[in-house]
C-alpha positions in Angstrom: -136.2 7.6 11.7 -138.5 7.7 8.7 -138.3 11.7 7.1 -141.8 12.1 7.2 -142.7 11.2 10.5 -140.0 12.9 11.8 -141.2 16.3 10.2 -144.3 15.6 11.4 -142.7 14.8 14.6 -140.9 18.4 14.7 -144.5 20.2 13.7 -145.6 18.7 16.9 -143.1 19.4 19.2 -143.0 23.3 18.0 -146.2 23.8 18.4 -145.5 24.1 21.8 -141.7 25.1 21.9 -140.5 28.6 23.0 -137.3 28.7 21.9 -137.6 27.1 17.9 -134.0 26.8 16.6 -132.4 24.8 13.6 -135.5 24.8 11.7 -135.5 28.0 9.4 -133.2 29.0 6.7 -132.0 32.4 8.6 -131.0 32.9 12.2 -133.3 34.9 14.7 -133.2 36.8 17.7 -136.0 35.6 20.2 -136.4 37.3 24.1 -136.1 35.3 26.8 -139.2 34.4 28.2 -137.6 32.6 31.6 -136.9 34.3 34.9 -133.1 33.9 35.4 -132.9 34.2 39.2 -135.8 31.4 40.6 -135.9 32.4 44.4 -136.8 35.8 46.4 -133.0 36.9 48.1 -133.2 36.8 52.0 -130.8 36.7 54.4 -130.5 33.1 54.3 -129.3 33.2 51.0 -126.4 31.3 49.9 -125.1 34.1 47.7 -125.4 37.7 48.7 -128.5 40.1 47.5 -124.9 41.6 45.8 -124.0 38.6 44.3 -127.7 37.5 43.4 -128.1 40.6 41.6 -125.0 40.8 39.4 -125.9 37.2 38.3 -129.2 37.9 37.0 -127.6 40.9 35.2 -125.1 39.5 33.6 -125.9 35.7 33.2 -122.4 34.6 35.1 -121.0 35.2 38.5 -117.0 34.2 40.2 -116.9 33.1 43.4 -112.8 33.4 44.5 -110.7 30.9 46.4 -114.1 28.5 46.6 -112.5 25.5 47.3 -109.0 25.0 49.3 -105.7 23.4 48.0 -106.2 20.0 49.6 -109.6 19.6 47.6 -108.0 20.4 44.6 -104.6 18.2 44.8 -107.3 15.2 45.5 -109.0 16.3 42.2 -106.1 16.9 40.3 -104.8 13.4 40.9 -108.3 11.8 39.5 -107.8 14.0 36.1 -103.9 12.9 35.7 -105.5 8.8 36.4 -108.1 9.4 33.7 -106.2 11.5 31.3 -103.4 8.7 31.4 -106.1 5.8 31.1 -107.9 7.6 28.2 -105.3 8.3 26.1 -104.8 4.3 25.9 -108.6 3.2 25.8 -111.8 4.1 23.9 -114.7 4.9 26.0 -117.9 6.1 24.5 -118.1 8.8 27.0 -114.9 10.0 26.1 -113.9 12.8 23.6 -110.7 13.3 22.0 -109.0 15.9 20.4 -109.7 16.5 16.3 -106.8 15.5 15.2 -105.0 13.3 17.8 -105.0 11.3 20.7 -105.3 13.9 23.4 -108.5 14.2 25.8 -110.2 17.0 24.9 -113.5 16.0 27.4 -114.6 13.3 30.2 -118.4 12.9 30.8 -120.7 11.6 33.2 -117.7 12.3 35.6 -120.6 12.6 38.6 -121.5 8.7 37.6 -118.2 7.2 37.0 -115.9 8.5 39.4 -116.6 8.6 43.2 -114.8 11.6 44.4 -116.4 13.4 41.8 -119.5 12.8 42.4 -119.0 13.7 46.0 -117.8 17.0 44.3 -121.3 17.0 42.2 -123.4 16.6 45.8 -121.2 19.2 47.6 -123.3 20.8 50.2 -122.3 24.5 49.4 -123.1 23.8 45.4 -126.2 22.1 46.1 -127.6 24.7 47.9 -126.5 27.6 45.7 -127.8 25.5 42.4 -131.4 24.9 44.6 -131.3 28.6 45.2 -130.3 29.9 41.8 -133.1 27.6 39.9 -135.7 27.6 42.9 -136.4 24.3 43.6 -134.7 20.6 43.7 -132.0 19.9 41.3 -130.0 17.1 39.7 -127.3 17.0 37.6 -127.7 17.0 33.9 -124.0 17.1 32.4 -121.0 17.1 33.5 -117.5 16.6 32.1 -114.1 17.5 32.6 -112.4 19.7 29.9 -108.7 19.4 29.7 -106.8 22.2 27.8 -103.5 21.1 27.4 -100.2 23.4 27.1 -99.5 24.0 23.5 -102.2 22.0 22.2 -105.7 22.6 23.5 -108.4 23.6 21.1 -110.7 26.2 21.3 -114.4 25.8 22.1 -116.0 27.8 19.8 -119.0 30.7 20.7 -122.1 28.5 21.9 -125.3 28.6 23.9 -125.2 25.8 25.8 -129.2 25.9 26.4 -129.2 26.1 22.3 -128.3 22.6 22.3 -129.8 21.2 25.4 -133.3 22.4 24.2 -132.7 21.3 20.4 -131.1 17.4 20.8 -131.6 17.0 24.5 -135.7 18.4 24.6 -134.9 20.7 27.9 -137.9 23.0 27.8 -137.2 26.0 29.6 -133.8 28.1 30.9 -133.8 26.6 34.1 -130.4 25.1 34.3 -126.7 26.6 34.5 -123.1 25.3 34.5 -120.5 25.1 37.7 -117.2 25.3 36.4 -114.4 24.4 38.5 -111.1 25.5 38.1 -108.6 23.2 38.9 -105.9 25.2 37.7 -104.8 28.8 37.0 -106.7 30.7 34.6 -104.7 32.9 32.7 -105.3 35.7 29.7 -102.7 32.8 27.8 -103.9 29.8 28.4 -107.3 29.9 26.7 -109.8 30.6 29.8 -113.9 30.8 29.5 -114.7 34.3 28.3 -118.6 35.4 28.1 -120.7 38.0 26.6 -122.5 40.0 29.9 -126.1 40.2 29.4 -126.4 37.3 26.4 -128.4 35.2 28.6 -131.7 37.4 28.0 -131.6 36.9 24.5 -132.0 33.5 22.5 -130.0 33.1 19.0 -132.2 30.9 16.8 -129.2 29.0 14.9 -129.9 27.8 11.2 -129.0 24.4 9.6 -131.3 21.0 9.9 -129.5 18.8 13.1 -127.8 15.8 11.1 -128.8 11.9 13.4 -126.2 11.3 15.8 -124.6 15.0 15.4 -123.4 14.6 19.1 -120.1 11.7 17.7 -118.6 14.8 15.9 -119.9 18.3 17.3 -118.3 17.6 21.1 -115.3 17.5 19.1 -115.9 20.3 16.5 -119.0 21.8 16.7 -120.8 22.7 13.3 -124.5 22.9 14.2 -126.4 25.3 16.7 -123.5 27.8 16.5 -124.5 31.6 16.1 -124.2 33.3 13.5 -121.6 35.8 13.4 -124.5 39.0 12.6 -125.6 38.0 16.0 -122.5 36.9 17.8 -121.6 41.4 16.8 -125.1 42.3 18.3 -124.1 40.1 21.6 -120.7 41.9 22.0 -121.8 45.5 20.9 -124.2 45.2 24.0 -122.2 43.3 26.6 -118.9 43.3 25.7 -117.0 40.4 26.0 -115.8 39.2 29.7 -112.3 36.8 29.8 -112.5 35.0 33.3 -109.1 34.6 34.6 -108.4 33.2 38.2 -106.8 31.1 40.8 -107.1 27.6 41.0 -110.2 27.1 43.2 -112.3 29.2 42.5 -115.8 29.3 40.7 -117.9 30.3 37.7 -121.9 30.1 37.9 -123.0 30.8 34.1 -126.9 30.5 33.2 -127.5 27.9 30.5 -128.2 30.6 27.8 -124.9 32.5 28.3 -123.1 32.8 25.2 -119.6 31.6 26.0 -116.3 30.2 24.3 -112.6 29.6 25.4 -110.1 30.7 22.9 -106.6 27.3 22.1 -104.2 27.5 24.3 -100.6 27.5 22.8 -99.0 28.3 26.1 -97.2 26.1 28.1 -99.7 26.6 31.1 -102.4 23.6 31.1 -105.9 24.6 32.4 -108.6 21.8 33.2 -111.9 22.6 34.6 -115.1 20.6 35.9 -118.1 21.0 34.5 -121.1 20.7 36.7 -124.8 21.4 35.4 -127.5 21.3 37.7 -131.2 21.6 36.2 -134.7 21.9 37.8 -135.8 18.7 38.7 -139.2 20.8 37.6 -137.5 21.4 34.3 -136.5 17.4 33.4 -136.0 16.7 29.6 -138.7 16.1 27.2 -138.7 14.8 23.7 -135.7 16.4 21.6 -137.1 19.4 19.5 -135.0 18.5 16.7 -137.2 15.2 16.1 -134.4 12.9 16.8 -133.6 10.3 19.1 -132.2 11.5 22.5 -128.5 11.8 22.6 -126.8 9.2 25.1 -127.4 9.0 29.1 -123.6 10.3 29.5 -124.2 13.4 27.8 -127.7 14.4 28.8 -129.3 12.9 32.1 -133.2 12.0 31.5 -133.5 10.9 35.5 
């Protein structure tokens, strides 16, 4: 795109964006201005008012022993297929490892796989992801993320929303992620940890998004991370949570929860789904950064 129209192009979009981010020289701490929890609690609820209300707390929630063993070995034989096919073939919609051939992530695992988009359209998830963001929803993302023994890398410190809003022009915090662990989560093995509490504030991240940033930064991410001033503030607050677990079980995070998972040099593997349901009243708009959207796979515009 030609520099000039896409500065123009950005001056448009922010005139109307709440959440500005990559655009000045120094980061910034901006208040959410989003409800977190979309629906009134009632009895009908599918998570308890308990539940319902440590969620909108803390931006994150685990639901135990979610899903039985005989889902999971089902699952569990559709990463081993496509971990053994990718490691062989390219795929767009397949990211490797820095610096090897390992998978790192699988996207668009809802369009290109059937049992897991059965998993995506599960009645139980539907109806606490319609609850949670108050109306229909669809998926926006999702991906597998496979965390080898001895050689899975870390995900550094991130807001997802950060980056949904900048290069995929999602307007508001109306989305979350459903991760799915398909195997145990231990203190060793490099598990999601999350600052409590993060979601109600928005880091404003610094640096102008380079075109096509998405080829490298799903590998090693180098734009819309936090700065570390603010990544202190975050943890001074709300402390920092390490979610460890059975296989099976759950973890709701809101979109603007600043998370990360440390490498795993264990021998233990962990994998997880990824499952992101947004508002179908919250659908994508033109990306903030001025850029062309990034790929179907990645970001969902239906």
């Amino acid at each position: 795109m030609n520099p000039i129209a896409n500065e123009e192009k950005m001056v448009k979009q922010g005139a109307k964006d709440k959440y500005p981010s990559r655009v000045k020289d120094k980061p910034a701490v901006l208040k959410r201005k989003d409800a977190v929890l979309y629906s009134e609690w009632s009895e009908q609820s599918p998570l308890s008012r308990e539940q319902s209300d440590f969620y909108e707390k803390n931006g994150f929630l685990v639901l135990d022993s979610f899903f039985s063993e005989k889902d999971l070995s089902e699952w569990r034989s559709e990463l081993k297929k496509l971990n053994d096919v990718y490691r062989e073939e390219e795929a767009e919609h397949v990211i490797l490892e820095p610096e090897s051939r390992e998978v790192r992530s699988v996207f668009a695992v809802h369009d290109n796989n059937e049992r897991l988009k059965q998993l995506a359209a599960h009645p139980r998830l539907v109806a606490i992801a319609n609850y949670l963001l108050g109306s229909d929803t669809y998926i926006h993302q999702s991906r597998i993320n496979f965390k080898p023994g001895f050689t899975g890398k870390e995900f550094y410190w991130h807001s997802d929303f950060e980056t949904w809003h900048v290069e995929d022009g999602m307007p508001s915090m109306r989305a979350f992620s459903c991760s799915i662990s398909l195997t145990d989560n231990f203190q060793h093995n490099g598990p999601l940890m999350v600052i409590p509490g993060s979601h109600t504030k928005f880091i404003s991240c610094v640096g102008r998004t380079p075109d096509n940033h998405f080829k490298q930064s799903l590998r090693r991410q180098e734009y819309g991370v936090p700065d570390p001033d603010s990544l202190e503030m975050l943890s001074k607050e709300g402390g920092i949570h390490t979610i460890t677990g059975k296989a099976g079980s759950i973890v709701l995070f809101d979109c603007n929860t600043m998370h990360g998972s440390n490498s795993n040099i264990s021998p233990d593997p962990r994998s997880n789904v990824f499952l992101v349901y947004n508002s179908k009243e919250n659908k994508l708009q033109e990306p903030y950064s001025g850029q062309k959207p990034r790929p179907r796979y990645i970001a969902s515009r239906e």
